[in-house]
N, C-alpha and C positions, 0 to 999 in steps of 0.2 A: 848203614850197611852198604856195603863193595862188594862187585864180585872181577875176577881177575880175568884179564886178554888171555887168549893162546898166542906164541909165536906163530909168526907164519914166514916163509920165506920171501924174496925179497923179490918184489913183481917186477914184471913189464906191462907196457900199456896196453890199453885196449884196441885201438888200431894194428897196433904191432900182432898180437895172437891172432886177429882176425888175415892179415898180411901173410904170416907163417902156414896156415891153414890155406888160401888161395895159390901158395906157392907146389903147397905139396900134394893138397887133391883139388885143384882146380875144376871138377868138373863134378865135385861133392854138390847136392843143394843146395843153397843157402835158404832161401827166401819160395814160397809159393804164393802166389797173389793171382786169383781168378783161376785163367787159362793160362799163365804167364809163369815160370819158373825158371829162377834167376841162381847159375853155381855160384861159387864162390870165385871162382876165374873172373864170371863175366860179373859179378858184385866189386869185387875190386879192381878189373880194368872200368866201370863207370864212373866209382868214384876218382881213381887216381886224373880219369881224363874229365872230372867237374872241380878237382883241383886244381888244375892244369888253367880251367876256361874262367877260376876265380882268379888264379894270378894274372892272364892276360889284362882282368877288369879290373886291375887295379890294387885286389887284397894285401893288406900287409899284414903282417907279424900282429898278432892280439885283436885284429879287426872281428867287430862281432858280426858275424851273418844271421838273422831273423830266418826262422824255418816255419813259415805258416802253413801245412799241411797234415791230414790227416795220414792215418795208417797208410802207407804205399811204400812199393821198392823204391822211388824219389826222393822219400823222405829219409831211407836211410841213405844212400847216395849222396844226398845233401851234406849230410853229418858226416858220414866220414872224408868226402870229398875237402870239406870245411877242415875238421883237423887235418887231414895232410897238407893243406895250404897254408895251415900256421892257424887258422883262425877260430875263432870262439864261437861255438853254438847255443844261439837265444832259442829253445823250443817253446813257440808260442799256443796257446791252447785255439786250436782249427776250428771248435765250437761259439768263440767268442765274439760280439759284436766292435763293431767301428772303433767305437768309444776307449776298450777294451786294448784293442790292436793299439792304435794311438798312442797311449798312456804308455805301454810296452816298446813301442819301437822308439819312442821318445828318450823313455829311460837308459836303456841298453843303450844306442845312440849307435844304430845300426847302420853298418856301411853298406850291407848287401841285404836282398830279401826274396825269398824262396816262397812262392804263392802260386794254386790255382787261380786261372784269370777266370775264372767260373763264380768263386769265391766273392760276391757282392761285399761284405763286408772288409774284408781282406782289402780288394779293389778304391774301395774308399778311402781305406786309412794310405795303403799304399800312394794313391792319388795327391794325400795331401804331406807326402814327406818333400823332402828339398832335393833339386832336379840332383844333386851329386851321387845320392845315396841308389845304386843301383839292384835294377830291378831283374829279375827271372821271373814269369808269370809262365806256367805252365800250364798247356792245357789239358784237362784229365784225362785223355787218352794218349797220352804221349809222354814222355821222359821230356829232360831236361836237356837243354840246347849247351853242350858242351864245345870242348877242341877236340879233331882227327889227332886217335892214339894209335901208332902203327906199331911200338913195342910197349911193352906194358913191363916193368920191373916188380916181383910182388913186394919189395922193400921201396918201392919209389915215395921217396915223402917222407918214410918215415922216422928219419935220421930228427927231422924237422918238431917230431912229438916229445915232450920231456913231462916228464911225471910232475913236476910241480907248477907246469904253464895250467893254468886257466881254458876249461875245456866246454864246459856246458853252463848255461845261466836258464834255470826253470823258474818262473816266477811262484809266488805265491801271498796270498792275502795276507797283509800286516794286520799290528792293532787298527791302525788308521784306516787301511783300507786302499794306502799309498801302494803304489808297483812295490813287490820287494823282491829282490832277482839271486837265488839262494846261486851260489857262485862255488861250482866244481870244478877240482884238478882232474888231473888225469889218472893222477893219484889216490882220488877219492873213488874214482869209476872202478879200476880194476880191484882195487880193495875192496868192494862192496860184490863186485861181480865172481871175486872168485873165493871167497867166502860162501857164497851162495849156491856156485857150484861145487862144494866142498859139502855140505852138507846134503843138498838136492841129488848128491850123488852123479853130474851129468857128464854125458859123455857124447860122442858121435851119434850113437844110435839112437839120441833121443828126440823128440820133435814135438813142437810145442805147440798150440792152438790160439795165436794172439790176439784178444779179445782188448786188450789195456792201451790206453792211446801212448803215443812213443814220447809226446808230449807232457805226461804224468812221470814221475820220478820212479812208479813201480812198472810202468807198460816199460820204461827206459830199461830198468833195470833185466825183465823178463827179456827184452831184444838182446841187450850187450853178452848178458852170461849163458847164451842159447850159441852166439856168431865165436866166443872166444873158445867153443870147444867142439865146432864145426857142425852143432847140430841142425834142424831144420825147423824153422818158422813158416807157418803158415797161418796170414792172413785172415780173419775171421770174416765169415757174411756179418750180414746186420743182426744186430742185438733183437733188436724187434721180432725179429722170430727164431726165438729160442730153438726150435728144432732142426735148423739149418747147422747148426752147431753141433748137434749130437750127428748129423749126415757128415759133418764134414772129420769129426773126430775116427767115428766108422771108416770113410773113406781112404783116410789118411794115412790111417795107422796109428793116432796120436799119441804121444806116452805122458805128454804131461798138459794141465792145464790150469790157470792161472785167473780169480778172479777177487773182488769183494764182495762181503755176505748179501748185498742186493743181487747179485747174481746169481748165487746159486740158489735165493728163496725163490728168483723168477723160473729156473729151470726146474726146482721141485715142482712149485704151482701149476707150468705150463707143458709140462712135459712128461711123456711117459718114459722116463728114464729104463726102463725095461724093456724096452720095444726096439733099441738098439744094441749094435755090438759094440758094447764099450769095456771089450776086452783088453784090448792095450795102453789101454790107463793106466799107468806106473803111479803118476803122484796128482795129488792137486794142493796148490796154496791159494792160501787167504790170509790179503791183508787189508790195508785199506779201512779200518774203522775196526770198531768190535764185533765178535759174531757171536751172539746170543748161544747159549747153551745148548737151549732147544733146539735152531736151527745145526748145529752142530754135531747134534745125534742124530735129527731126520736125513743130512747129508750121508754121513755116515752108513747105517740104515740102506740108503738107497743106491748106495755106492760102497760097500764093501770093501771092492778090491786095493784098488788104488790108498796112495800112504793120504794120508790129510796132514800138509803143513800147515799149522796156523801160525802168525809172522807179526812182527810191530814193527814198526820204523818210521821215520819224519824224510821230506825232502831233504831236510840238512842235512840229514845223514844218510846220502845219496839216496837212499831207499832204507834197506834193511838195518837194522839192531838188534832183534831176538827173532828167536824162532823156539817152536815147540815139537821137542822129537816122536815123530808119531807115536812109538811104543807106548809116550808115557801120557798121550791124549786121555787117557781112562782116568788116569788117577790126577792127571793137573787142570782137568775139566774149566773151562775160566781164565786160565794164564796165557797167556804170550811167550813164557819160555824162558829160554836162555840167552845169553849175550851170543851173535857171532862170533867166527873167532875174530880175534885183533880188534874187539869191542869190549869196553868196561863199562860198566851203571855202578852209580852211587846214589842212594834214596836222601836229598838234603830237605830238612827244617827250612821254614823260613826266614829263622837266627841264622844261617851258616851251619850249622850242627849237623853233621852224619845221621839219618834214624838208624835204630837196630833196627835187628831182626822182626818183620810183621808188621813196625811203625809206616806211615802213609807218611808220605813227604813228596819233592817234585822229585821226578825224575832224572838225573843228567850221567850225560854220555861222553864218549872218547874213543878217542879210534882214529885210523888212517883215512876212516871213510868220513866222516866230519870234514863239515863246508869249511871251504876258507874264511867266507862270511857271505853279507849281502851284498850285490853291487853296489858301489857307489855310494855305500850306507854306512859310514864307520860305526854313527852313534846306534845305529841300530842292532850292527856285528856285535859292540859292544854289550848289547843288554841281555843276548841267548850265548858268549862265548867268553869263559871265565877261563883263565888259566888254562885254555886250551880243553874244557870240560862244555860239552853242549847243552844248555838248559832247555828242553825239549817242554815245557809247558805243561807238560803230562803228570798228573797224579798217579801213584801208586806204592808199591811194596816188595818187597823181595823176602820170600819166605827161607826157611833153614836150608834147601838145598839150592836156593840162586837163582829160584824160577822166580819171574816179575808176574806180579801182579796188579793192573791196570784199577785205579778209580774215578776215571773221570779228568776233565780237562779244568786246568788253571784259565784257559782264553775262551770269547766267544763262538769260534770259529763253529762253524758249521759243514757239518760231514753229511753231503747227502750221496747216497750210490757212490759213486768213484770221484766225486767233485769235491773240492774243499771251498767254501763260498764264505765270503766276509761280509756279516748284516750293511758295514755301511754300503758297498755297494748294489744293494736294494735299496737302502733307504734313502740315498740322493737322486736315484732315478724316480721313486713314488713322491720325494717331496718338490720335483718340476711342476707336478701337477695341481694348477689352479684351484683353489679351494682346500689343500692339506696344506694343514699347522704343523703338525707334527707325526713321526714314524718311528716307528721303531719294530728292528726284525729280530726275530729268536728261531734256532733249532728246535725242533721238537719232534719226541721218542716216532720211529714208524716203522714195523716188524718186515718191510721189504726194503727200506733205503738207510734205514741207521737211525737217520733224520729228514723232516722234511721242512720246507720255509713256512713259517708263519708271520705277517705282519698286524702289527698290532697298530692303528691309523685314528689320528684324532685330523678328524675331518669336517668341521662346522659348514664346509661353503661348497660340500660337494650333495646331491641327493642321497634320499634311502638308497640300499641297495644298491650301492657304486661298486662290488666286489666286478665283476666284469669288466667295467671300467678299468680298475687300475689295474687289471692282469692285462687287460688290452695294449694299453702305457707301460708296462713292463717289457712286452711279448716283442714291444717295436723296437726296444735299446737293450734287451739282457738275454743272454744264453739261458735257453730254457730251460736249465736246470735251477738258475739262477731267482724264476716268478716263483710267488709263493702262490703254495697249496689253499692256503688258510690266509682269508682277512676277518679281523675282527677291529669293528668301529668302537674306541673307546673316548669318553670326556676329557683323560686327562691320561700320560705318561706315569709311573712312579718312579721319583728320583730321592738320590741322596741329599745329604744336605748341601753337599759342592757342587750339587744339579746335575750329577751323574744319571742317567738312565737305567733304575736296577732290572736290570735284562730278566735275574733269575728269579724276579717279584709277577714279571707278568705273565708266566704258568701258573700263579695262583690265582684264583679266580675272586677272592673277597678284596687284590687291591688293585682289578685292573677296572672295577667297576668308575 
């Protein structure tokens, strides 16, 4: 079963919309961060003048710049700065350890690199790249050390962007566990961005509440299609206290907001969602993992007004693939929706064979927003990109009118809160540790995160009771999303007969004894 693209007409990039809009309301908002708000004049004279101060340092044509920073107007400064000087944007994840950083800047094989010098871990790996590869270390209370821009062109650069150059490299966890650096045009960015604003209906007067790191292929995508149709982004407080969030949406005026189902169980949980005006709430999306039914109607329920998008997508396919149009939330209760436009799904066997209608098979994809591939990875391009169709890993279905329907994942990956985490990289950080034989980590179901880590450890030479232990030795080398919740000490792994690790054996409890 297929279902068919809309045309759509024939883009410009996404520097260039945002270029267009700085030319003609220059002094529209762009960005809110703290005390600090930033138009779109002075968003595009920064970046054009950290363009300006990459080409003095040396940037050529395809050179990859490392952008190690969390949510900040620098960050995006960075990125756009970076394409108008020709070069390719690595968004590295700001939550990640040394180890992490390394393995990233290695791969990419970065010429430039965009860091808080605050950033201990950042600081390290940075520390140990080779003296050529230049460094920006900025300090958090301060912008980025550019060149004096005395005229500012709002097309400066942008002759220099072409839709099918190589624009942004987001990593994310392989089978293996290796860097794998899903590798966007620019081609893929506006495709994916104005698709999104085609349905999300966005415009100028919209403004959106950015809680998704710029580093994740969805917080990317909520930035790009917010900037290419002049609306207003404003920086989120910390997560941690959910009710800063509902202040700052009141305050704002916010019309839209954007999260995964961990998020909105923590705002139900934490929050008297009644106690504010969250009268200008036009929409909200969710994507990012599955969102439970339940939780879907208590959102609902508690939030009335506002449309509820619910959305699928993979990083390869810059962000977005389906969406579910609010009206028909009632009756497609479960699904994910529809293709975007200039997006097609095919539900394949694992003969090759098309399913009908209702048959579960893998998922796969097509569109303008589909990666080129993985960095520096042919054979790996190779194995998710058939004839220009994306094998997206993903289990499911497509019922009589074209809505997908999700069963489950073909890989191990691990979906916890907004993170996507690969067992091995838990399981070569807990098997450093003196005294474990053997690891092995699994997902497992948790009604606020999707998933949560569980390791399962045959440990003969460490004491009772070592769970503390190795979350200790986790806590010193992996992004805290990355320790698990759950250790459980077993005798023995269960494997196949090729000595495979059967992952989905040890959720049962009669063979992990």
């Amino acid at each position: 079963m297929s279902s068919s693209a809309t045309q759509v007409p024939a883009p410009i990039s996404v520097p260039a919309r945002v270029a267009a809009i700085a030319n003609r309301e220059p002094q529209r908002i762009a960005i809110v961060a703290n005390e600090r708000r930033i138009s779109y004049g002075e968003l595009w004279a920064e970046s054009v003048a950290f363009a300006r101060a990459l080409r003095a340092r040396g940037l050529r044509a395809g050179d990859r710049v490392a952008i190690l920073l969390p949510n900040r107007i620098e960050a995006v400064v960075a990125c756009y700065g970076c394409w108008l000087a020709g070069g390719i944007v690595a968004a590295l994840n700001a939550q990640a350890k040394s180890r992490d950083f390394s393995a990233w800047l290695a791969h990419c094989d970065a010429a430039h690199v965009v860091y808080e010098s605050t950033h201990v871990d950042a600081a390290d790996a940075v520390a140990h790249l080779p003296a050529e590869v230049v460094r920006w270390p900025i300090d958090p209370q301060h912008g980025l050390d550019t060149v004096p821009v005395t005229e500012v062109g709002a097309h400066d650069g942008i002759d220099g962007v072409m839709l099918d150059h190589d624009a942004l490299i987001l990593y994310t966890s392989g089978t293996t566990g290796a860097p794998k650096g899903v590798t966007l045009t620019h081609r893929n960015l506006i495709a994916n961005a104005e698709a999104v604003v085609r349905y999300l209906e966005l415009d100028e007067r919209d403004s959106v509440l950015s809680i998704l790191a710029f580093y994740y292929a969805y917080g990317a995508s909520v930035l790009h299609t917010h900037l290419i149709v002049g609306a207003r982004i404003v920086l989120a407080p910390n997560l941690l206290f959910p009710h800063l969030l509902m202040d700052a949406i009141a305050r704002e005026r916010i019309s839209g907001f954007s999260g995964v189902p961990s998020t909105f169980a923590l705002l139900l949980e934490r929050v008297k969602l009644a106690d504010y005006d969250l009268s200008s709430l036009r929409y909200l999306t969710q994507a990012g993992g599955a969102m439970g039914r339940g939780l879907t109607q208590r959102l609902r329920a508690a939030l009335p007004n506002p449309q509820l998008f619910v959305m699928y997508g993979q990083t390869e396919a810059t962000s977005r693939l389906t969406w579910l149009p609010p009206q028909r939330l009632d009756e497609k209760l479960g699904s994910v929706g529809i293709p975007i436009d200039g997006v097609r799904l095919r539900i394949v066997h694992e003969n090759g064979a098309e399913a009908a209608i209702g048959d579960i098979g893998e998922v796969w994809a097509s569109g303008a927003n589909v990666m080129r591939g993985y960095w520096d990875n042919a054979e790996a391009t190779a194995t998710v990109i058939r004839d220009g169709w994306l094998r997206t890993g993903d289990m499911g279905h497509l019922d009589a009118d074209g809505f997908l329907w999700l069963a489950g994942r073909r890989s191990d990956m691990i979906k916890t809160g907004a993170h996507r985490v690969h067992p091995s990289d838990i399981e070569e950080a807990i098997a450093e540790m003196p005294g474990v034989s053997e690891v092995a980590v699994v997902g497992v179901d948790d009604d606020m995160l999707g998933q949560v880590v569980k390791a399962f450890v045959v440990a003969p030479g460490l004491p009772p009771n070592s769970e503390n232990m190795i979350k200790a030795h986790c806590r010193e080398r992996l992004a805290s999303y990355k320790i698990p919740r759950d250790i459980e000490f077993v005798s023995a792994l269960p494997r196949t007969a090729s000595g495979k690790v059967r992952r989905a054996a040890l959720l049962d409890p009669t063979t992990t004894a």
